[in-house]
C-alpha positions, 0 to 999 in steps of 0.5 A: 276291519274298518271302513264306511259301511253301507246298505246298498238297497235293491234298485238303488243306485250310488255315484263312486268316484264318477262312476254310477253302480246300480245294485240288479240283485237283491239288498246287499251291505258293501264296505268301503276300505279306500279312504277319501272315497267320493260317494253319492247316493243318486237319491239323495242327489239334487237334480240340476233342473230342481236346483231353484233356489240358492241353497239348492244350487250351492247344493247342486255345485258342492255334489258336482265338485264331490263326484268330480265332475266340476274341479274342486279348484274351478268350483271351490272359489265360486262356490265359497263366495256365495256363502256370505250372502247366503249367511246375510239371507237367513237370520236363526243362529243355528241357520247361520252356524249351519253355513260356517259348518259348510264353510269349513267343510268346504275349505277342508275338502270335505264335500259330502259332510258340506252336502249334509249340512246342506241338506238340513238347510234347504229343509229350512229354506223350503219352509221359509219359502213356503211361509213366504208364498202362502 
């Protein structure tokens, strides 16, 4: 039988399809068998008042249009127009292959996979970050 399988930690809490479902018990392994399923761990999640940097609100918007709580047709346009802008900002070729990952992922819909390529890119914008600042 095939289908995302997922572990499903004690206390943690997870986003399926607009609905929040928190596991009371103890660890558990569920199985998603509904294709197309818009999942989202709440700790992997980025709070909207943590959202202060570019890549975190592209982040922030993308994990909004994936739970379904802004539409993909409202937020998609806004959200692509960031990314040349974002792309002028960093100089690494693998930074900026980073975002044309997410580009693609985004016009294919595909905003969970366009949420972990993000995920990898604010790591480097916190470092660039940290390196500015200090």
């Amino acid at each position: 039988m095939a289908g995302l399988m997922l572990k499903f930690p004690a206390g943690d809490r997870i986003v399926v399809n607009g609905a929040v479902i928190e596991n009371v018990g103890r660890g558990a392994r569920l199985r998603l068998l509904t294709p197309d399923t818009q999942l989202l761990r709440l700790r992997d999640a980025v709070d909207p008042n943590a959202a202060n940097s570019p890549v975190s609100r592209l982040a922030h918007a993308v994990q909004l249009m994936l739970i379904g709580e802004w539409p993909a047709k409202e937020g998609l346009p806004e959200t692509l127009a960031t990314l040349p802008p974002l792309r002028n900002a960093f100089t690494m070729p693998d930074d900026r292959a980073c975002i044309d990952q997410v580009r693609e992922h985004l016009e294919a819909g595909q905003f969970y996979q366009a949420l972990r390529h993000l995920g990898r890119l604010r790591k480097r914008e916190s470092e660039i970050l940290a390196r500015i600042t200090s």
